[in-house]
N, C-alpha and C positions, 0 to 999 in steps of 0.2 A: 874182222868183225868185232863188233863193240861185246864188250865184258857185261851180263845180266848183275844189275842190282842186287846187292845180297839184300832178300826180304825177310831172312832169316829173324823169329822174333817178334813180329809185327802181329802176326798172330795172337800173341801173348796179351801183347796191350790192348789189343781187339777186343778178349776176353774179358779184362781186366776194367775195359771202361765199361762192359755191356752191364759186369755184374753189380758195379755199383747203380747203374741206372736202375736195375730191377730191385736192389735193395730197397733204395729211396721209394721205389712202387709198393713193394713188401709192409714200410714201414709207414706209407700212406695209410697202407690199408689194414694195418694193425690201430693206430690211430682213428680213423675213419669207424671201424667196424666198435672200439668200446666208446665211441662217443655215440654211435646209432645204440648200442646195449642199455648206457645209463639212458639217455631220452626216453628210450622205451620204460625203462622201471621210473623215472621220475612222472612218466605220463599216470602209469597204474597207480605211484604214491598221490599223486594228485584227484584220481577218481576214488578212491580211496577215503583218502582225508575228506573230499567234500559228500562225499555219501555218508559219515559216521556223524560231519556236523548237521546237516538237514536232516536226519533222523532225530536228533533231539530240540531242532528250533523250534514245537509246539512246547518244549515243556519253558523256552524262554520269554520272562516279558521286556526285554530289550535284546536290541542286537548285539552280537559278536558276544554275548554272553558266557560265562566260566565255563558252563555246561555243553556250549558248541565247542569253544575251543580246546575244550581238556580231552574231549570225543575226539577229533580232529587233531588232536597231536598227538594219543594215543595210537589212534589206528595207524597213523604213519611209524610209530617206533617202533611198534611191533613186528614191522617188515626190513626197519632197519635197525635192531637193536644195536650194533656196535658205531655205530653213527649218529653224531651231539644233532640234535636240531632247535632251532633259532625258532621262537613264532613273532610274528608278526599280523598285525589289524587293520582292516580296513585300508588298504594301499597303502599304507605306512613302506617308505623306502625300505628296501630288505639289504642288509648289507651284513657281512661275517663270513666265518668259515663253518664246512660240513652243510649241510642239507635248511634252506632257510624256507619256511613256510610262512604262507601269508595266509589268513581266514578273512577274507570280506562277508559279513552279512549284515545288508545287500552286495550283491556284484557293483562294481566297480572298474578292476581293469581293465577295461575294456571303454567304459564312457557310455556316451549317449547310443553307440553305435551294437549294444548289447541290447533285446529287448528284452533282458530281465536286469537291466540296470535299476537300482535304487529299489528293489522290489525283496522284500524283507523275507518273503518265506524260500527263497533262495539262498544259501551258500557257494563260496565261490570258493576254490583254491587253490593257489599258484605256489607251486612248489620249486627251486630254484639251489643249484648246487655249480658250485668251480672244480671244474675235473683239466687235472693234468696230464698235459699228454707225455707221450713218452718219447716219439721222434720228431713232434713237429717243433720242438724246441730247440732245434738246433737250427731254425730258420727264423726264429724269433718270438712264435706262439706259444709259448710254455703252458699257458692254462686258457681252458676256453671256458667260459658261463652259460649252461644251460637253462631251461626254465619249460614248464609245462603247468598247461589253467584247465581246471576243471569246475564244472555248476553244477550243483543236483538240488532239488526239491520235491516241492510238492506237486501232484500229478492227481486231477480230480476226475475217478471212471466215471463217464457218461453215463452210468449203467440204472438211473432209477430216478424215484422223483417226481411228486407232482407238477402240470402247467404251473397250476394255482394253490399257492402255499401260505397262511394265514394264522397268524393266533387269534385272531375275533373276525368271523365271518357276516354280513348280514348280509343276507339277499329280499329284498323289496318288492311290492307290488311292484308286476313291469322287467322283474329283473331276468334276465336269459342266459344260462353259460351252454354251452352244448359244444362238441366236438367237432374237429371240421371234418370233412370226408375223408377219411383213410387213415384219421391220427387218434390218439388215443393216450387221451391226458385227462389224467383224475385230479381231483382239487381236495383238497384238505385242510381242516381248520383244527389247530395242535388244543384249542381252549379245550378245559373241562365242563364247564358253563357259560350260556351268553351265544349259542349260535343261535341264528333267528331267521327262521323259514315261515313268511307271509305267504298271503293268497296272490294267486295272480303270477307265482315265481315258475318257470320254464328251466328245468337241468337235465340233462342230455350228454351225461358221459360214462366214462370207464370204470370207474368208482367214483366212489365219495363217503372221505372216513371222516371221522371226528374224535375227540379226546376224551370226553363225558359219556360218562358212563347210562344205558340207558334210555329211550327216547325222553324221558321226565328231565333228563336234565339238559334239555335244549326248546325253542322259540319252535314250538309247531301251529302255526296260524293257519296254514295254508291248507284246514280244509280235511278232505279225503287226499288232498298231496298227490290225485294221481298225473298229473303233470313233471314231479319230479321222479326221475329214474337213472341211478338208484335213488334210495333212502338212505339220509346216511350209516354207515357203518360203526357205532360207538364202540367204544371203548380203545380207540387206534391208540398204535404207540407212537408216541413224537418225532416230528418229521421234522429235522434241525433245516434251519436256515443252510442254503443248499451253497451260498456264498461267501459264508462267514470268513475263510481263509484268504478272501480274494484283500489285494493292500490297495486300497483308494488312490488315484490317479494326483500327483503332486501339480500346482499351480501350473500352467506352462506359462511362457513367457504372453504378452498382449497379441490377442489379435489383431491384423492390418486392419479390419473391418467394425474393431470394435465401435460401439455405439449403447446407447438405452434406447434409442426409439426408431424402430420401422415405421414406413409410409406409405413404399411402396414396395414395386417388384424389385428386387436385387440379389445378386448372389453373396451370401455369408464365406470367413475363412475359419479355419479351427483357432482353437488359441483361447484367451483369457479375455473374458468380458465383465468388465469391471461393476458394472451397475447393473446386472442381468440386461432382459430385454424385453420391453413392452413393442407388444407391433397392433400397430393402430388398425381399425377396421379397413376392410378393405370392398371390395375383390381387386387381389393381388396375389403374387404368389414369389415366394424366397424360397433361393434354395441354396442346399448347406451344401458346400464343398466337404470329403472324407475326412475325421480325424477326430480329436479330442476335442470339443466344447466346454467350457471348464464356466458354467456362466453364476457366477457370485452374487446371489440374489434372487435366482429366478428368472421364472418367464410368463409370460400374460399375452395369449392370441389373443385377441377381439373377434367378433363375425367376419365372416367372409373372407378368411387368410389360409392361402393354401402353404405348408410348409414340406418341401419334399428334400430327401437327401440319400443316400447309401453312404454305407461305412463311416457313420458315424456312432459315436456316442456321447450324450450328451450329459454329464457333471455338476451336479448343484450342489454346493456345500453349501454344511449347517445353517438354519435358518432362513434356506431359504422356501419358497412356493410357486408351484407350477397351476397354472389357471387356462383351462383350451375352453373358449368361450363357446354361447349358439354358433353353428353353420362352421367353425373353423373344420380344415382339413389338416390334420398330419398323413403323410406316405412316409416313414422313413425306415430303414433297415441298418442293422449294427454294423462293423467289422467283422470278416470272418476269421480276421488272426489278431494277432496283439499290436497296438499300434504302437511306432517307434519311443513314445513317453507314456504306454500306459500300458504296462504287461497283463494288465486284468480285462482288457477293454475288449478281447475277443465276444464277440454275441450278444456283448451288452451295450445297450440302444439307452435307456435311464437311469440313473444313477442317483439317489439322493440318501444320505446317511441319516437325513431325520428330514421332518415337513410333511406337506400336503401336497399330491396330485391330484386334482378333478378337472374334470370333466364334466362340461355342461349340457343341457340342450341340444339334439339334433347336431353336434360336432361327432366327427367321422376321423376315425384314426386306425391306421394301420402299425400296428406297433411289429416291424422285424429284429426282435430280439427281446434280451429278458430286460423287463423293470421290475428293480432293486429297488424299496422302499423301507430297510428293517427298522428303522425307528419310528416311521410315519403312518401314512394313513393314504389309501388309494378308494375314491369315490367317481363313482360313475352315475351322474343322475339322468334323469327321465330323458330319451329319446336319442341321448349319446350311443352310437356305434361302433364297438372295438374290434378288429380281428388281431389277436396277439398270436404272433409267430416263435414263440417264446416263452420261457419261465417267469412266470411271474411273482415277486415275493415280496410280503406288505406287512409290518405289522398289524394293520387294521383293513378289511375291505370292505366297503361298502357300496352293491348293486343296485341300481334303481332301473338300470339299462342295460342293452344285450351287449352281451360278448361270445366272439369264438374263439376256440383258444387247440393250437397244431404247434407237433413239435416234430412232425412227421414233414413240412416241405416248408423250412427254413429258410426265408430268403436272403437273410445276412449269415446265413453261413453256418455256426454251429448253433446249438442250443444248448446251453451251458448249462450245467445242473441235473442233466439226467433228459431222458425220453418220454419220461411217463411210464406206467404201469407196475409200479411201485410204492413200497409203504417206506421206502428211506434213503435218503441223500446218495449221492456217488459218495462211493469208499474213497480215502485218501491212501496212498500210497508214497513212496520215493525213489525217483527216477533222476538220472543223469539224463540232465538237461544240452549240456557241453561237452 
């Protein structure tokens, strides 16, 4: 019979190869677990830093300012006092040793693909550190480069707020505001003198405050007044511009579509129109594809032009004039969230930083969403019909013609600046946005 192999020892090396296999598991996982520890506290130094800098961006008039950033590099030292940190602005490359902080305000790293890219009342902050490791350097990784991004801003509660917001009010023979069914939105004029209630005016809501003290110190034409209900309320406290915070929509690039002159029926693209838009008489009807309208100059319906669209809103910078002639139709309703190049564009349907909107004769307009006029002037003359679904806010208004005005069955989505039933703006707060 054959002699058994001495396997004496085998045993040994069995041993011997297992425990280093498990070592190298061991030291994975010692590796592994303080690389997941700092991610986690770089994520917190990140929420951190940008919640200490958007707590002070109202008190700055430029971005990335001393005051955001000394906030913001503060609040992070404090959590790592034995740790140098680096700052850096505005996506500036970060490069160095210990703990390197970048403060964007606006965001930035991220791009187009952030909807609070370029959007100033935002802070952004990416917090970024080289941690060595301890065993995976013996495989060639000696140091890995972590990083963690956080956003925080402003956060405006829904909570209050007239439809109809105004520092000079005048309502006109003819003129109608009244509430739609089931909503309940009061209207307010912040003036101390100069509101002007003729005969012949129909008001029909939840309140109605004013700034002037007194009935003597306001335009009561209208008679015995028993048409309007309430009367207004004097002596309110000022009701701020419910938008002021909001950052105006930057150029976007040309629309495919652009043009100056309508003719006929066609569909519009969002985008940049160079020379506003005149649309010639019609019966015809255009409609606007969702998105950013950014029209340089204005717009001018003529009779007979029906204009319908959803999720839009539409952008007039300075200088320009909006004119909805006799018989024009608008249907159109805002965004219900922030459009990809415009973070403020949720609910808002009009947008003009200064100018004139009227409204002529017998034109019909469905406005879903707020129009924003705080340097300008909004007129509605004889026979014109509004149903606004939305906040409306003007430096000047003037009614010659009815409007109803719900902030109760929104059909672009929100209603931005409050509900109604209110003597003062949503509260600003600060919120982690990222």
């Amino acid at each position: 019979m054959k002699r058994c192999a001495d396997e004496r020892g085998s045993v040994l090396i069995l041993t011997a190869l297992s425990m280093t296999v498990l070592l190298g598991f061991v030291a994975l996982a010692i590796d592994a677990g303080n690389l997941y520890f700092t991610q986690s506290r770089l994520q917190t130094l990140a929420d951190t830093a940008a919640m200490a800098g958007a707590l002070e961006a109202s008190s700055c008039s430029s971005a990335n300012c001393a005051i955001i950033t000394t906030a913001a590099t503060t609040a992070l030292t404090e959590g790592t006092p034995s740790v140098s940190v680096t700052l850096f602005t505005q996506c500036a490359t970060a490069a160095g040793t210990g703990i390197l902080l970048t403060i964007n305000n606006a965001p930035c790293a991220l791009g187009a693909s952030d909807l609070n890219n370029g959007n100033k009342n935002y802070v952004e902050a990416v917090v970024s550190q080289k941690v060595t490791t301890y065993f995976a350097g013996f495989v060639g990784l000696r140091t890995v480069t972590l990083s963690a991004r956080s956003e925080a801003g402003k956060a405006i509660a829904p909570a209050s707020g007239p439809c109809m917001n105004t520092n000079s009010l005048t309502l006109n023979s003819g003129a109608s505001v009244t509430d739609a069914t089931g909503s309940t939105c009061p209207i307010n004029d912040n003036a101390t003198s100069g509101l002007s209630l003729n005969s012949g005016v129909t008001v029909t809501v939840s309140s109605f405050t004013y700034g002037g003290t007194g009935a003597s110190s306001y335009n009561k034409n209208c008679g015995s007044c028993t048409t309007i209900n309430p009367m207004p309320t004097t002596g309110s406290a000022n009701v701020p511009d419910p938008f002021a915070s909001l950052v105006a929509p930057s150029q976007p690039g040309t629309s495919p579509t652009n043009t100056s002159t309508i003719g006929g029926t066609t569909t519009l693209q969002p985008g940049y129109y160079t020379s506003g838009i005149n649309f010639n008489s019609g019966p015809y009807t255009v409609t606007l594809q969702p998105g950013l309208y950014y029209l340089s100059g204005g717009m001018n319906v003529n009779s007979n032009v029906t204009i319908q669209g959803s999720g839009v809103t539409l952008f007039f910078p300075s200088g320009s004039s909006v004119n909805i002639n006799s018989t024009a139709d608008l249907q159109l309703t805002a965004p219900s969230a922030a459009l990809g190049n415009c973070a403020s564009c949720a609910g808002m349907l009009m947008w003009m930083p200064s100018g004139n909107l009227t409204l002529d004769s017998e034109s019909s307009t469905g406005f879903g969403g707020a129009v924003y006029v705080p340097n300008g002037s909004l007129t509605l003359n004889s026979g014109s019909n509004v149903v606004a679904y939305g906040m409306i806010y003007a430096q000047s208004i003037m009614l010659n013609s009815a409007i109803t005005l719900s902030c109760s069955s929104m059909p672009g989505g929100v209603c931005p600046g409050g509900t109604g039933g209110g003597t003062a703006s949503g509260s600003t707060t600060i919120a982690l946005a990222e």
